[in-house]
C-alpha positions in Angstrom: 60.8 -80.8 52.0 57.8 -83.2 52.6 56.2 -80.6 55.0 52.6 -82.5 54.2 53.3 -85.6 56.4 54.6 -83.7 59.3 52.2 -83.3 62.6 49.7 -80.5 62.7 49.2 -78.4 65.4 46.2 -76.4 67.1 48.3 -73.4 68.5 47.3 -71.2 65.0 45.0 -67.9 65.6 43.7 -66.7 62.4 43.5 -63.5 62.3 43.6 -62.9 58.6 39.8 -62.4 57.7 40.2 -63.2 54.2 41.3 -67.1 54.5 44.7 -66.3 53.9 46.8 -65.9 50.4 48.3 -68.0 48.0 50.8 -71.0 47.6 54.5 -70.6 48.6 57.1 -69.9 46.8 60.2 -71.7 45.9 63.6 -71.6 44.4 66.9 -70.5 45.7 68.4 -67.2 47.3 69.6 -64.3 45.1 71.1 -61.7 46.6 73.4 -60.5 44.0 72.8 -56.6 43.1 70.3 -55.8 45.9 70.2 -51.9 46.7 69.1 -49.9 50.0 65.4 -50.6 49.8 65.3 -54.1 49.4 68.3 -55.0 51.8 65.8 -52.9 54.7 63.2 -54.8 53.2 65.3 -57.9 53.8 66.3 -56.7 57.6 62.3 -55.6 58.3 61.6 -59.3 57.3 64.4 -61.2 59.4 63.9 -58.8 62.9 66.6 -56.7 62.0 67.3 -53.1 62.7 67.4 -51.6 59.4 69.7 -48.4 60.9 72.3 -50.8 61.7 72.4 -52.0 58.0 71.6 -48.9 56.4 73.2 -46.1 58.6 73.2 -46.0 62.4 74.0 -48.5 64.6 72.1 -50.9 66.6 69.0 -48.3 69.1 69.9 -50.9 72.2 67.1 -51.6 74.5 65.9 -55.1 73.8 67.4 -58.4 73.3 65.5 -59.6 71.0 65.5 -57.1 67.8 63.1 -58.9 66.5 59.9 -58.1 69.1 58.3 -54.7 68.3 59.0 -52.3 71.8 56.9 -54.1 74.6 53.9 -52.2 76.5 53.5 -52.5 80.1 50.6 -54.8 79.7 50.0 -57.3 77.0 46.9 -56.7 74.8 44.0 -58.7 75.4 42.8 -60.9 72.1 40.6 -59.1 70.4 37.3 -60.0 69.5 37.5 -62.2 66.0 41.4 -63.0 66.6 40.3 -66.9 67.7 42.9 -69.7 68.4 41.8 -72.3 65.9 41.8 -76.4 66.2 41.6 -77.1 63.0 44.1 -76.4 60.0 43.6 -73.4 58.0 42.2 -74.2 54.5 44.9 -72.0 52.5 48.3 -74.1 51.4 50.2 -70.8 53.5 48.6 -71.4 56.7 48.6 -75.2 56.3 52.5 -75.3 55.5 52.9 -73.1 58.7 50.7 -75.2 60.8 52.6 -78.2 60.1 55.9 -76.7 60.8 54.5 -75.0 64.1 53.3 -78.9 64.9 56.2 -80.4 64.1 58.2 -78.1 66.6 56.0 -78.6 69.2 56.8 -82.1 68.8 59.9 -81.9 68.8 60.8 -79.6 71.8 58.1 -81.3 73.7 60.2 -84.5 73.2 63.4 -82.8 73.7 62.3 -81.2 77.5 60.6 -84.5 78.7 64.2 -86.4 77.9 65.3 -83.4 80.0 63.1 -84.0 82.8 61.1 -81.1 82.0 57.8 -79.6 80.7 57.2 -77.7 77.3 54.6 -75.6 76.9 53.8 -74.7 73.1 53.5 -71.3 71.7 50.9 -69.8 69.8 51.7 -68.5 66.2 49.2 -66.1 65.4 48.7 -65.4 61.4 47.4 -62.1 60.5 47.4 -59.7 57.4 49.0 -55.9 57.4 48.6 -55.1 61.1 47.7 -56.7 64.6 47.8 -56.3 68.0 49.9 -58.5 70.3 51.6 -58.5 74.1 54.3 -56.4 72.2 52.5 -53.8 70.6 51.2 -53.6 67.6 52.9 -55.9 64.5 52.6 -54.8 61.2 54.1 -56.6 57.8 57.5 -54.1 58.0 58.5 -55.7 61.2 58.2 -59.7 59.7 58.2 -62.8 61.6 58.5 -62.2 65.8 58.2 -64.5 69.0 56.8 -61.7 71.9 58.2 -63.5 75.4 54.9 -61.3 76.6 52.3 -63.2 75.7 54.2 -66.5 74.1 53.5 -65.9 70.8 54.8 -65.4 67.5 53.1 -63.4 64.9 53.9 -63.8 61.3 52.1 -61.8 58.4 51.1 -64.6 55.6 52.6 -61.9 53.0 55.7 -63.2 54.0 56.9 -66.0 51.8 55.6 -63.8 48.7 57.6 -61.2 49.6 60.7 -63.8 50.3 60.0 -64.9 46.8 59.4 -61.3 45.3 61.8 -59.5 46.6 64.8 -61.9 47.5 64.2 -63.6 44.4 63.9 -67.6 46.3 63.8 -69.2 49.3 62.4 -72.6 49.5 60.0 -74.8 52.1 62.9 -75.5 54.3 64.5 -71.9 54.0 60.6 -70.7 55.5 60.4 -73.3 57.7 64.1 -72.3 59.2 62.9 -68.9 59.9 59.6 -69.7 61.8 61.7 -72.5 63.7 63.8 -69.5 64.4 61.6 -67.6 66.0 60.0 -70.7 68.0 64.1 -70.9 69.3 63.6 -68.0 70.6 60.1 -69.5 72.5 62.3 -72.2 73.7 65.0 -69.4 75.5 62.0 -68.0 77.2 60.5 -71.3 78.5 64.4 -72.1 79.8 64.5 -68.7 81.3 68.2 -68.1 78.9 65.6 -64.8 77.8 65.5 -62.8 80.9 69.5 -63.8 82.4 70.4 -62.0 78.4 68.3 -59.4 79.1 69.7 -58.6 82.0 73.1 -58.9 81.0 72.4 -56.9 78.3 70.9 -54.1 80.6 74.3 -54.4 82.9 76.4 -53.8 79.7 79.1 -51.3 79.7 78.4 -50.6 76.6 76.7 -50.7 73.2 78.8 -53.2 71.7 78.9 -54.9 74.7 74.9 -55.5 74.9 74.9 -55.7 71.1 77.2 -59.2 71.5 74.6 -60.5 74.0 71.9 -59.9 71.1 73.9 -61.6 68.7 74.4 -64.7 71.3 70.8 -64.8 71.8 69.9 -65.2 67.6 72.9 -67.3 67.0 71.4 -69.9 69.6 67.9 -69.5 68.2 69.7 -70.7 64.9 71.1 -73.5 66.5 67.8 -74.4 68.1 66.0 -74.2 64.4 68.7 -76.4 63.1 67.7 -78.8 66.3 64.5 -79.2 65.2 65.7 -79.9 61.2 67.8 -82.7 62.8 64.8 -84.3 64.4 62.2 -83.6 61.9 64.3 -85.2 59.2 63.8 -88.3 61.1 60.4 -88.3 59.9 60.1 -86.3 57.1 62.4 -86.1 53.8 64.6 -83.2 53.9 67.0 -82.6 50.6 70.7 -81.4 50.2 68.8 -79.1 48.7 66.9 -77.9 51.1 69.3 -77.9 53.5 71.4 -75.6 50.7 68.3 -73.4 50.8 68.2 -73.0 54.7 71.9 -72.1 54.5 71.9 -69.5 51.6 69.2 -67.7 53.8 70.9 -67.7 57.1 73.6 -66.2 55.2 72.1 -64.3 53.0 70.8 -62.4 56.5 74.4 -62.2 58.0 74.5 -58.8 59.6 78.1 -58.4 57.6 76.2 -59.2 54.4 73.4 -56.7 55.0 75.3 -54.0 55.8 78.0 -54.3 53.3 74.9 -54.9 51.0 73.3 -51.3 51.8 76.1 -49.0 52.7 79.7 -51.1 51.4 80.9 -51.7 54.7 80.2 -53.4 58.0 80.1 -51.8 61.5 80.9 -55.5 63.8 80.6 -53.5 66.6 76.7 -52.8 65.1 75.6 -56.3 64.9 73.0 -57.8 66.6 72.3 -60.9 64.6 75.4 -62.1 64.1 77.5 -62.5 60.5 76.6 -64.6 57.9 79.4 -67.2 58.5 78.2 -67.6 62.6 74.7 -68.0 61.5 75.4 -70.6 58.6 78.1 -72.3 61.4 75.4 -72.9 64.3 72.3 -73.9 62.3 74.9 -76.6 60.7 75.4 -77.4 64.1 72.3 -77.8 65.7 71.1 -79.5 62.1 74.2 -82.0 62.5 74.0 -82.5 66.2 70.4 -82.6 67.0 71.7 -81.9 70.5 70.8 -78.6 71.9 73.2 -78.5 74.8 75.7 -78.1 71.6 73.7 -75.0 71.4 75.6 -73.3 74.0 76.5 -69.6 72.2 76.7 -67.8 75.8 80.1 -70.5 76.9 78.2 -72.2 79.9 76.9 -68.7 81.3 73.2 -69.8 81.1 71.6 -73.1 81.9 70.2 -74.9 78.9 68.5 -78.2 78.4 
């Protein structure tokens, strides 16, 4: 993936002190042989309940696994955490700037043909532990959008432990994830968040609110394959890469995780969705480009 030539964007707060780590890593998914702690390492990095992989089932309560449990009142920015204009110097924070700016392009583009307005989100890098309009984020939790304050924070660790511990991953595979979680940025501007919530709250049951949860991420795939669509207009994007972005989306299946950490799956459990549903709508918003093919809730929310 050509990341280099795609458009930057001034939505990054730096909140890292140090300048940020090293390059990112590459290569392919292995998942083969992976025992109990890395598959919760795997679920901590990918916003997914590590009980429902490992032993419970899914806690309930929010929507979004993913976001860290909301306070009543989002955190003020702390002093030092500054929204930057300019790209940070390290190759991690550059390669996520660009993808941040190339979404923002994108889904601007995608709500004025709409008739409507985009408003971009911040992505706020930080090291170990930060405060946010969720609480606090720490590196177990991973990559998160908070609908609070419109945000997603993402611990530059990340891609090294992607490489160190999942043994690959690849540009596109990293940049599937962040557009992931700016997916979920796009359900909150389109107001899909809150009508899931509630539906979720009105459930009858756990398995019931659970399938809500899953429709949410499966349509935040969909959006992240959107935005692959319309990037590759612009930017050269491999078979490769594309084969990266697809072993990761089903290397995080909720099937695969859990039959990864305790031999069997629990569907009733899932909250992601398994791997063949992720793999099926990113390959459709990738192919499509059209996000009203992103419709995972049947026509019960509006969309673009």
């Amino acid at each position: 993936m050509d990341w280099k030539n795609l458009p930057g964007s001034g939505n990054i707060e730096d909140r890292r002190g140090g300048g940020g780590g090293g390059g990112i890593p590459g290569g392919g998914v292995a998942v083969g042989g992976i025992g109990a702690v890395i598959i919760a390492l795997i679920a901590m990095f990918f916003g997914i309940d590590p009980s429902s992989i490992l032993g419970g089932g899914n806690s309930g309560g929010s929507v979004q696994q993913s976001q860290p449990q909301a306070q009543s009142q989002p955190q003020r920015q702390s002093q030092g955490q500054t929204r930057t204009s300019t790209p940070p110097a390290d190759i991690t924070g550059q390669f996520v700037e660009k993808i941040l700016g190339s979404t923002n392009d994108v889904w601007t583009k995608v709500f004025q043909a709409a008739g409507k307005q985009y408003t971009p989100p911040t992505l706020v890098l930080y090291s170990g532990r930060t405060q946010g309009g969720c609480g606090t984020a720490n590196s177990a939790v991973g990559p998160f959008y908070c609908p609070l304050d419109s945000k997603v924070y993402l611990d530059t660790s990340f891609f090294d432990e992607m490489k160190q511990k999942l043994g690959g991953g690849g540009d596109f595979a990293y940049a599937y994830v962040i557009a992931h979680e700016i997916g979920h940025h796009v359900q909150n501007e389109l107001g899909i968040s809150d009508q899931a919530e509630r539906a979720q709250r009105s459930a009858k049951s756990e398995a019931a609110a659970n399938q809500v949860s899953v429709r949410l991420e499966l349509q935040a795939d969909c959006f992240a394959g959107v935005w692959g669509n319309k990037t590759a207009q612009y930017t050269k994007i491999t078979q490769t890469d594309v084969q990266q972005a697809l072993s990761t989306a089903s290397a995080i299946g909720d099937d695969n995780l859990q039959k990864q950490g305790r031999g069997y799956a629990v569907p009733d459990s899932f909250t992601h969705g398994t791997a063949a549903q992720r793999t099926k709508w990113f390959t459709t918003g990738l192919k499509g480009g059209d996000p009203n093919q992103c419709d995972t809730f049947k026509g019960a929310y509006s969309s673009l």
